[in-house]
N, C-alpha and C positions, 0 to 999 in steps of 0.2 A: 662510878660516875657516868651518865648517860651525857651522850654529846648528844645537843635538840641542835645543834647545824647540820651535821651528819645526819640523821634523820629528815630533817626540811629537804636537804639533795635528795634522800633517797625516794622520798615523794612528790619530788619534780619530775613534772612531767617531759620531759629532756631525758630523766636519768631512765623513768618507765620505759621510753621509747627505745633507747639501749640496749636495755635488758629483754623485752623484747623481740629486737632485732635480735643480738645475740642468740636465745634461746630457737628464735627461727631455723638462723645459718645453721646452726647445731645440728637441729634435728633434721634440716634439708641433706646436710651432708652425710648424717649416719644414715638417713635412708637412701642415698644415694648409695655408699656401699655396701646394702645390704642388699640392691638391685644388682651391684655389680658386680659382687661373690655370697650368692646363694650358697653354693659349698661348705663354705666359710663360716657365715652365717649358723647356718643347720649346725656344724661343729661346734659354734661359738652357745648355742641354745641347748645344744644336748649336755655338753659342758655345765654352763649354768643351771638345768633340771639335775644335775648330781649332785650340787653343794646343797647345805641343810637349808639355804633363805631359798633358793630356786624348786624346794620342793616341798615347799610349804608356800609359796606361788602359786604351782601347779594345783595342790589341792581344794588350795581358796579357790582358785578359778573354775577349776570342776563341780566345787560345792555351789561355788554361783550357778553354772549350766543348769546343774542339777535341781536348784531348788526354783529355777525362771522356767524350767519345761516342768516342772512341778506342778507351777502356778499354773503355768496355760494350760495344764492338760486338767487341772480342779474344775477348770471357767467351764470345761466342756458339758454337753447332756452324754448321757447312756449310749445314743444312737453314735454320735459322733466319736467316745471311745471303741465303740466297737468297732467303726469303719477300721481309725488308726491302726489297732491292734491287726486288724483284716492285713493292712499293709506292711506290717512289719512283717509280718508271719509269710505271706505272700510274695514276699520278694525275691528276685531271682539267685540264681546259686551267682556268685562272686558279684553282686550287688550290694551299697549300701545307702540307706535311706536320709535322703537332705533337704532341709529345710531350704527352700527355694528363695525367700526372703528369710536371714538367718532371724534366729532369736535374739540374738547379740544389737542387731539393727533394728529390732521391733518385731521383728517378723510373730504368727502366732504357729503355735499347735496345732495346726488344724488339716483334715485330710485336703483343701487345698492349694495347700504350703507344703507340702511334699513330691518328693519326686523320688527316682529311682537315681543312682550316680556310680559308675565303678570308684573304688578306693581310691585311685588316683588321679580323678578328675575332683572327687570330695576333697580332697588333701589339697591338692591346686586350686579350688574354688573359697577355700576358707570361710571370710565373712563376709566377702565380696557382693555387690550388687549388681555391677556392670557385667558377669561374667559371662561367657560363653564357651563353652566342652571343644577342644579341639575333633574329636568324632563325631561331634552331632548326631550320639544315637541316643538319646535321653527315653527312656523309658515313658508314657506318656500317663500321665496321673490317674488313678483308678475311680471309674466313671460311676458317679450317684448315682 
């Protein structure tokens, strides 16, 4: 038996706003502790890439990267894969190659969306927009 009153609440706009609210505080708060034990965190993520749903996550999401830098790198001409390939090839010993506006946020393929980053500044910079290298030695993009 479906109760249509319980439904009528649940599509008042009262209960919307709740819900919500709710779902805000939630996720304010998790990311609140997730700023405030990174340690924790990282254990709690590495944790979750071992069980069988966490690692079938991981690969969905890699098959995503994989098939959006796919796409962009199809859109390209001739001249423009070969630059790329130039810069992958070219990059410095304990360097690795980032997309300066990610892919993930629109960014494209293209040799002027790349940069040089050591690992650990790539690793810290993630999908970020606003970011900026604590060493400020960025590699400077490889000149047309």
């Amino acid at each position: 038996m479906i109760d249509l009153e319980f439904i009528k609440r649940c599509q008042s706009p009262e209960f919307q706003d709740t819900v919500k609210k709710y779902c805000y505080e939630s996720r304010w708060k998790n990311d609140k502790w997730k700023r405030e034990n990174p340690e924790a965190n990282r254990r709690c993520h590495r944790n979750y890439c071992k069980t069988e749903k966490g690692k079938l996550a991981c690969k969905k999401r890699m098959a995503n990267r994989r098939k959006r830098l796919k796409a962009e790198f199809d859109k390209l001409g001739d001249y423009d894969k070969h630059l790329i390939r130039q810069f992958y090839n070219n990059r410095p010993e304990g360097m690795t190659v980032d997309h300066i506006i990610p892919l993930s946020r629109g960014g494209s393929h293209h040799i002027s969306n790349l940069q040089y980053l050591t690992p650990e500044d790539n690793a810290r910079k993630a999908y970020k927009l606003d970011w900026k290298p604590k060493n400020q030695t960025l590699t400077p993009l490889l000149e047309r």
